[in-house]
C-alpha positions as CSV (number, residue, x, y, z in Angstrom):
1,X,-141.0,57.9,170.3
2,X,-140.9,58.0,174.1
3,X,-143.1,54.8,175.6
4,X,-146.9,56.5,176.6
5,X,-147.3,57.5,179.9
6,X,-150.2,58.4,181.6
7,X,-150.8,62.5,182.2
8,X,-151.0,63.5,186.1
9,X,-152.6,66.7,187.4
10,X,-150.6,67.2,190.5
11,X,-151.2,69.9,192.8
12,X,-147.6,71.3,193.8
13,X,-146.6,73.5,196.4
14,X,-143.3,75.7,194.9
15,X,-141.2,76.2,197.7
16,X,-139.6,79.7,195.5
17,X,-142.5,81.5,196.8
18,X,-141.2,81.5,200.5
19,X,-138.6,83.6,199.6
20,X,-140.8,86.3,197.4
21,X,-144.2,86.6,198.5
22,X,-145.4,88.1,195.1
23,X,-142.4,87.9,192.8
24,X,-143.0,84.4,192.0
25,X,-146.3,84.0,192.4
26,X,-147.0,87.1,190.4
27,X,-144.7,86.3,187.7
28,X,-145.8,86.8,183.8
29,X,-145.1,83.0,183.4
30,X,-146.5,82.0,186.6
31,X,-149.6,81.1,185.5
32,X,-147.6,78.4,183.1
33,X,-146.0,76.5,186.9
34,X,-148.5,73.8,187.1
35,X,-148.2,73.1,183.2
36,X,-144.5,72.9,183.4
37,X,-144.7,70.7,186.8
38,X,-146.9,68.3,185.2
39,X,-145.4,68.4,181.9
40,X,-141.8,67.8,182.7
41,X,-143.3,64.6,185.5
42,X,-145.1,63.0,182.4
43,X,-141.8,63.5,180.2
44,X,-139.0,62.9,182.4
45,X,-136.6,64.4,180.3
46,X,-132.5,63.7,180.9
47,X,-131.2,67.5,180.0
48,X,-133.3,70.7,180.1
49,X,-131.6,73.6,179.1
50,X,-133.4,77.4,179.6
51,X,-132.4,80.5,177.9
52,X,-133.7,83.4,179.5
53,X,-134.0,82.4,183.8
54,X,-134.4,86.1,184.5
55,X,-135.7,85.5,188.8
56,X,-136.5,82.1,187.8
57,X,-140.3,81.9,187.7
58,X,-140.1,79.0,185.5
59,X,-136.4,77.6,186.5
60,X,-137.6,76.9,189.5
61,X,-141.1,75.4,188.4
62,X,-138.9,72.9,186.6
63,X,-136.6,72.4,189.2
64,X,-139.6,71.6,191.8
65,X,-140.8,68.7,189.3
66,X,-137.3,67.4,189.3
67,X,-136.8,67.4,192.7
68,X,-140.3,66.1,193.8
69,X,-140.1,63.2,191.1
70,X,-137.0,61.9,191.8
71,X,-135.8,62.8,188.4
72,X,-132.3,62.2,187.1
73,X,-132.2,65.5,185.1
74,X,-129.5,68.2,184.5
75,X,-130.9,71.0,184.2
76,X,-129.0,73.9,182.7
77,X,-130.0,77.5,183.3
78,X,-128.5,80.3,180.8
79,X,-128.8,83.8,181.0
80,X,-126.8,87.0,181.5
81,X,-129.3,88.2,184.8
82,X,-128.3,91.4,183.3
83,X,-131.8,92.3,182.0
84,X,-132.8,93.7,178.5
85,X,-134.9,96.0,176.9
86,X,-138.2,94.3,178.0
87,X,-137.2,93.7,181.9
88,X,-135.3,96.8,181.7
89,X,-137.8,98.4,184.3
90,X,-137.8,94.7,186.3
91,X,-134.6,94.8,187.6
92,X,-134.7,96.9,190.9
93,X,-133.3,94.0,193.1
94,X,-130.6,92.0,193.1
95,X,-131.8,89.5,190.9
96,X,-129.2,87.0,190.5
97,X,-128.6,87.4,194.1
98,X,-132.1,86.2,194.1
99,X,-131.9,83.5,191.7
100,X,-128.7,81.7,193.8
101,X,-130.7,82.1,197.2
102,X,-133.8,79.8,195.9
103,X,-131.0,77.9,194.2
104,X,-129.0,77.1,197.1
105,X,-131.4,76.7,199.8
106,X,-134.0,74.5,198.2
107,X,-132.4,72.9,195.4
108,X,-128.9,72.1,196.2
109,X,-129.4,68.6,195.8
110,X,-130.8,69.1,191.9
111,X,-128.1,68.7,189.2
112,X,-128.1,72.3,187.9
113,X,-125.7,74.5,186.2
114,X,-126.2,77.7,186.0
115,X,-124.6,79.8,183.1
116,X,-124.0,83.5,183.4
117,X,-123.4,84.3,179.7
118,X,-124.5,84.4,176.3
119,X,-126.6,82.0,174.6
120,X,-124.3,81.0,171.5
121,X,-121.3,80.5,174.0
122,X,-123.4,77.6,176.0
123,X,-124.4,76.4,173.0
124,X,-120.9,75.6,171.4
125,X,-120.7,72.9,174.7
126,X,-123.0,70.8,173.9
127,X,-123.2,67.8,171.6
128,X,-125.9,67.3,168.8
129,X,-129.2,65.6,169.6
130,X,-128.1,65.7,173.5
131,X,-130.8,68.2,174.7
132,X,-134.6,67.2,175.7
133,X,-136.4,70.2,176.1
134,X,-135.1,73.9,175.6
135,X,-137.5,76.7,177.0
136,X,-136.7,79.6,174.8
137,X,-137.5,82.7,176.7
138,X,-134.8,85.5,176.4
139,X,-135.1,88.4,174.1
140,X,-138.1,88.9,172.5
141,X,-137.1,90.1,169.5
142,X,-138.0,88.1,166.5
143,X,-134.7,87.9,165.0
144,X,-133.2,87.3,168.5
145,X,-135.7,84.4,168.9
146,X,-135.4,83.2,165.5
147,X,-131.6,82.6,166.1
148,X,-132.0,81.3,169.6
149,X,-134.3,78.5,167.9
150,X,-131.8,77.8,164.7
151,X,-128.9,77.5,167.0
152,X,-130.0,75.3,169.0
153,X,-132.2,73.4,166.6
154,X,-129.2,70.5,165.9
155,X,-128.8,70.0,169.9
156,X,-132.3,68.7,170.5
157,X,-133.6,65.1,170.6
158,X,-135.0,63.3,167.8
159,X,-138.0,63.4,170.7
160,X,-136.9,66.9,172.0
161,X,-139.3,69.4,172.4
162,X,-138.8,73.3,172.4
163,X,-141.0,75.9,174.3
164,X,-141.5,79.4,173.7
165,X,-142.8,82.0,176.1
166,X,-144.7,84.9,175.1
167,X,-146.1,83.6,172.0
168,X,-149.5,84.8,173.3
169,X,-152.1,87.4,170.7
170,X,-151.0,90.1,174.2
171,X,-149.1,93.0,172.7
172,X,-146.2,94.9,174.0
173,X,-146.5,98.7,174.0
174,X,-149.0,98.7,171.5
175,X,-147.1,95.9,168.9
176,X,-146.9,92.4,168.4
177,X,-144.0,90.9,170.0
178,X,-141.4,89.1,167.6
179,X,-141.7,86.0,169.9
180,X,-145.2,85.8,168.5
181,X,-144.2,86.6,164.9
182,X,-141.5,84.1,164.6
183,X,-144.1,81.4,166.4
184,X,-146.9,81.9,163.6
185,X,-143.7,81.6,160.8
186,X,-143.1,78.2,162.7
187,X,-146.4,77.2,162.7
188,X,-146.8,77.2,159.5
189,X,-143.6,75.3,158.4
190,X,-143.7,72.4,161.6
191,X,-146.1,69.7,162.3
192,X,-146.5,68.9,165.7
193,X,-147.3,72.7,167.5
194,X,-149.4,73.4,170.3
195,X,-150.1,76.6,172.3
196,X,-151.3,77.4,175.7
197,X,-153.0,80.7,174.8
198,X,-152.9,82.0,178.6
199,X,-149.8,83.7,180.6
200,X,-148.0,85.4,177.3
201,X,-148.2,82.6,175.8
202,X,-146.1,79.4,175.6
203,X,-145.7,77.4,172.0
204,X,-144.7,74.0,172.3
205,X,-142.5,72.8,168.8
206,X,-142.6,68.6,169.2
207,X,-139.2,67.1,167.3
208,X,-141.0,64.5,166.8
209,X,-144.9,65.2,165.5
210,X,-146.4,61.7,167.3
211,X,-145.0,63.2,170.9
212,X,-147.1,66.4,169.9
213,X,-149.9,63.7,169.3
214,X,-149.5,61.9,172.5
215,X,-149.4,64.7,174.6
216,X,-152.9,66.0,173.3
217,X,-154.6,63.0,173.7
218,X,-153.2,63.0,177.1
219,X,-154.0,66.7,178.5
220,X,-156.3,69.0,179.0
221,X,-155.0,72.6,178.5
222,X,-158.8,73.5,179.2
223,X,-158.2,72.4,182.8
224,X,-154.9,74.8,183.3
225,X,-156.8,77.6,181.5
226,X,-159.2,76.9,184.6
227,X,-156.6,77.2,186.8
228,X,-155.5,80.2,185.7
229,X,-158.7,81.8,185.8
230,X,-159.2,80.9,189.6
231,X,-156.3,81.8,190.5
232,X,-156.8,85.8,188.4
233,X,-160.0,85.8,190.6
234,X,-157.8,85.1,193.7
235,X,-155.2,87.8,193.2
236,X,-158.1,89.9,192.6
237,X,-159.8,89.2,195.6
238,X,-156.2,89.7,197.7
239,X,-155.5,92.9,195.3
240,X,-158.8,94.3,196.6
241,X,-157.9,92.9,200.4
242,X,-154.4,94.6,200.0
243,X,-156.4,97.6,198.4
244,X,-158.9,98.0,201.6
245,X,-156.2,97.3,203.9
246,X,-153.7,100.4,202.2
247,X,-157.2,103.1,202.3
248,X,-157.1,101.8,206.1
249,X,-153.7,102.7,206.9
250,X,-153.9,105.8,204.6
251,X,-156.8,107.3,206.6
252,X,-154.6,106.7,209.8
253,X,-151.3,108.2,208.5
254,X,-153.8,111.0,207.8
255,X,-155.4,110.7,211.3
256,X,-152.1,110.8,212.8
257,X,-150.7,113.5,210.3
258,X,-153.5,115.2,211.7
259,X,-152.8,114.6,215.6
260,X,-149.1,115.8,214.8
261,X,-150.2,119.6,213.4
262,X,-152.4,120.0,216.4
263,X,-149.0,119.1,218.7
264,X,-147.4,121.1,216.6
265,X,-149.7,124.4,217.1
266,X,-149.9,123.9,220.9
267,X,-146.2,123.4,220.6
268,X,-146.0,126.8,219.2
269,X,-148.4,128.4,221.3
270,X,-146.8,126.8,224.0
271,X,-143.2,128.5,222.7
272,X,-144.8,132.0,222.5
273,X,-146.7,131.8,225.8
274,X,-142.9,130.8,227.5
275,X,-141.1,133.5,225.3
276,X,-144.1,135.8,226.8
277,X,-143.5,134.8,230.5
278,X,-139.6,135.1,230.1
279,X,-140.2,138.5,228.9
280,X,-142.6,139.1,231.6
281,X,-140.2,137.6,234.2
282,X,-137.0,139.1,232.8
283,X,-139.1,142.5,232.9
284,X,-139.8,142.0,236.7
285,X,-136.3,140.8,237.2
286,X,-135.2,144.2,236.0
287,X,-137.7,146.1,238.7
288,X,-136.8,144.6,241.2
289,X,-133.2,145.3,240.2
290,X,-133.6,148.3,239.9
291,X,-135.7,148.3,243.3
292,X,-133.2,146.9,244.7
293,X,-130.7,149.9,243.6
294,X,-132.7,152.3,244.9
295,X,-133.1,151.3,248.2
296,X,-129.5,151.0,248.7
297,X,-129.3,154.6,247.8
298,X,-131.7,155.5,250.3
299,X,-130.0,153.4,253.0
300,X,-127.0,155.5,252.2
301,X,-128.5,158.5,252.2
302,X,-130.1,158.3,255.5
303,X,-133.0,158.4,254.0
């Protein structure tokens, strides 16, 4: 077992949300960042490998604990940025586009690879008991999930430890998600499980059943669950801002929508009142024409 380490609640600043202002921030796993921050600082793991990066709401959570601890970790990022039948309605942007921006500009210096492909391929590259933490989030289907976690079973750590997102009691269109399913099969069959009930969901499967021990002496899930909770009553408080502020600048596009039909009807009043005149004018054009004609006659005449 790893040597104990003390537990630290940091407060991080993730530098992905410069380049999204809600994507990140707004993320299903969002409200698992801090966790994964402070968890991967107290374990300072050698290799992470994800399955499922998606726009990288937790890659990059990772990736900030790495680069603000200084830590020597590869980090491994696998996933086919394709989308599948549960981010099917996600994937409006480019989002591996995305996913190489944040990667390039703020984390360049971070030993990652990143894996456009399927999961059993990757796996095939690497080495028994070489891997310290996998974060199994891809498809959600329970036997999906349930091979995800026996093919890569053999490539973790004696110490290893393997999280799964969207374990959570939250149901998908009505129906337990097989993530869930397969977690309460594992549950029952593992020692040294823990859940952080919030976010979807994320199960945490300790190789080793002292780590699981170590790490619940040492943190407080309570205080993320906290965390979360403040910051639901933030995004509340800035959807109802955002809310105000959209009935503001609905009432003046209708203001202005308003403004623009009364151009439009002196517009048109103006068009008939010039289509009158040219009439009018065209009409006095022709009499005087016609004046005109007649008084040449006359001159002829003598008259």
């Amino acid at each position: 077992m790893r040597a104990e380490r003390e537990w630290i609640y940091y407060d991080p600043m993730f530098e992905s949300d410069m380049y999204h202002p809600y994507l990140y921030r707004y993320a299903p796993w969002s409200g698992l960042r801090r966790f994964a921050y402070d968890f991967v600082r107290w374990y300072q793991p050698e290799r992470i490998v994800e399955l499922g990066s998606h726009y990288g709401c937790s890659t990059f959570a990772f990736l900030q604990a790495i680069r603000d601890g200084s830590l020597n970790t590869e980090f491994f990022a696998v996933d086919t940025w394709a989308g599948d039948d549960f981010t099917v309605y996600d994937h409006k942007e480019d989002v591996i586009g995305l996913f190489r921006k944040v990667l390039k500009r703020s984390f360049f210096e971070q030993n990652v690879h990143m894996y456009c492909g399927r999961f059993e391929r990757m796996c095939r590259r690497f080495a028994d008991a070489s891997v310290d933490i996998l974060h199994i989030d891809g498809s959600h289907w329970y036997h999906d999930v349930k091979r995800d976690y026996e093919m890569w079973l053999p490539k973790m750590k004696p110490d290893g430890v393997i999280l799964f997102h969207d374990v959570g009691e939250d149901l998908f269109c009505g129906q337990e998600l097989g993530s869930r399913t397969f977690w309460m099969e594992l549950c029952r069959v593992r020692k040294g499980t823990a859940i952080l009930p919030f976010s979807g969901g994320l199960g945490l499967v300790f190789m080793d059943p002292g780590m699981c021990g170590q790490f619940r002496r040492k943190a407080r899930i309570s205080r993320y669950q906290k965390n979360i909770n403040l910051d639901d009553m933030v995004t509340k408080a800035r959807i109802r801002q955002v809310s105000y502020q959209l009935q503001q600048a609905e009432a003046y596009i209708r203001d202005l929508q308003g403004q623009v039909r009364i151009k439009e009807e002196h517009l048109q009043r103006y068009a008939a009142d010039t289509k009158a005149k040219d009439r009018y004018i065209s009409k006095l054009e022709k009499r005087l024409e016609e004046y005109r004609h007649d008084r040449v006659i006359s001159d002829r005449s003598g008259v």
